[in-house]
N, C-alpha and C positions, 0 to 999 in steps of 0.2 A: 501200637504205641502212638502213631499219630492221628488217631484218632483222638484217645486222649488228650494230647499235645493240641488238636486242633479247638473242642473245648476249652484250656485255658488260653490258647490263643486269641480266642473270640472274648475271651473275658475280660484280656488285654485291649482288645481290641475296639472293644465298644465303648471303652473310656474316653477316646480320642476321636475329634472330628472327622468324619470322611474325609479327605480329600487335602485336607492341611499336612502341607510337605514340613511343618514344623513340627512336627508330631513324628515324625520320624526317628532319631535318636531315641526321645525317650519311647518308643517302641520299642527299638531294637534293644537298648540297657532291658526294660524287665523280658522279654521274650529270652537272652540269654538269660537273666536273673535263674529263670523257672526252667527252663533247659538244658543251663549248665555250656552251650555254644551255638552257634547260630549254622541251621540245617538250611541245605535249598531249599526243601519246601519249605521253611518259613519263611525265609526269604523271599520267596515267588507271592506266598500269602501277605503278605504285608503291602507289596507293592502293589499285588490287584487291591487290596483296602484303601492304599494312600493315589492308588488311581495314577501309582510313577513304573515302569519299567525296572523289572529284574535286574539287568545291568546297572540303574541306577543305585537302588537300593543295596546291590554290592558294592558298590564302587566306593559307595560313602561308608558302609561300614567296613570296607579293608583301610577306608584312607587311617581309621582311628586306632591306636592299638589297643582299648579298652577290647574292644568285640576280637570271636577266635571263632573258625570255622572246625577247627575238632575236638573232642572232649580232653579231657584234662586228667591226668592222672590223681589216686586219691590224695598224692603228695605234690599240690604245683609250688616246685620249687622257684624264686623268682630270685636273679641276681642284680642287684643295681647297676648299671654303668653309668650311673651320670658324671658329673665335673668331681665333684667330690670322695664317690666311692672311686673313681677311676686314679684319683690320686692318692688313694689310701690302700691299693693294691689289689682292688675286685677284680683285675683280670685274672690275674694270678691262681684264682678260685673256681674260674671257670673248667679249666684242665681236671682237677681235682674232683669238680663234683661229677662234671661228663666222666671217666674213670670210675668213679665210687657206686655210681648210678647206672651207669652201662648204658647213655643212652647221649644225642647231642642238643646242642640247645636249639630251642623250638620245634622238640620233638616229646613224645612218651612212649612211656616202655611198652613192650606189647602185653605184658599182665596189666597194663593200666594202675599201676601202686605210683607208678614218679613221671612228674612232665618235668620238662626244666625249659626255664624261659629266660632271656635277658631283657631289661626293663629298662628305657632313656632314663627316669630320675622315679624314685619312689617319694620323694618329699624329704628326706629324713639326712639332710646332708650334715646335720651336725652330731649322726649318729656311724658316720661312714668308716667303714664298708658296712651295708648290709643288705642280708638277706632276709624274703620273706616267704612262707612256707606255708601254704592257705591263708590266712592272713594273720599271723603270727611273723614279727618282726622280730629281728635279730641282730641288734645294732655290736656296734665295733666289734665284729668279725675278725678271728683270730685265728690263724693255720691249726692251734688246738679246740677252738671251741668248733670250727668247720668240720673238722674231726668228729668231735662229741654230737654234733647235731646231725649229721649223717648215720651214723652209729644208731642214735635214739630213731631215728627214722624205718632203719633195717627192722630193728627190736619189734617195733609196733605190727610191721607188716609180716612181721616169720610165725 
């Protein structure tokens, strides 16, 4: 596979100056883009490219929470905690869905069907609470639609 991977790596890769540590980010957004999460060896790869240190090139993409070091299950369930959902009762949701899902947040199951992740703000505060589900959003979130949408989740995957 990383053989593969290391083909469109280069293909990524040749798009971007050598040696420009600003070129960094948007490396690492498409390399997860095409990979789905960021592996050491790409990591190690990019850095011998950008001519910075593995440590570095980690460091920067843990400080961001866009980038994830493991894959993602086929359902990334994401819950909002920001100001808004946190006031409209998205904690309360967390229990429910770690239980329903059998697995805790910022984690995935080991059939890899469900990740579930908590998320500082998704943007959507005048839709609060919500959830987003690959990227399928699910604004004002209801103890029955949380239900429902859990439900439809199992369905798809049994």
């Amino acid at each position: 596979m990383f053989c593969l991977m290391n083909e469109i790596l280069e293909k990524i890769l040749v798009r971007y100056p050598a040696n420009r540590k600003d070129s960094l980010l948007p490396i690492l957004q498409e390399v997860q883009q095409v990979n789905g999460y960021l592996t050491d060896d790409l990591i190690a790869e990019v850095g011998r490219t950008l001519n910075m240190p593995v440590n570095k090139v980690f460091s920067v993409a843990a400080f961001y929470d866009q980038f994830r070091f493991r894959p993602h299950g086929l359902y990334h369930v994401q819950l909002c905690r920001g100001t808004a959902c946190h006031l409209h009762g998205s904690l309360s949701y967390l229990g429910e869905l770690e239980k329903q899902l059998k697995l805790k947040a910022g984690t995935t199951s080991r059939d890899r069907r469900y990740s579930l992740e908590l998320v500082n703000c998704m943007g959507a505060c005048e839709s609060a609470p919500v959830i987003r589900i690959n990227d399928v959003y699910h604004p004002h979130v209801t103890p029955e639609a949380l239900t429902r949408i859990i439900h439809s989740l199992k369905e798809k995957t049994e």
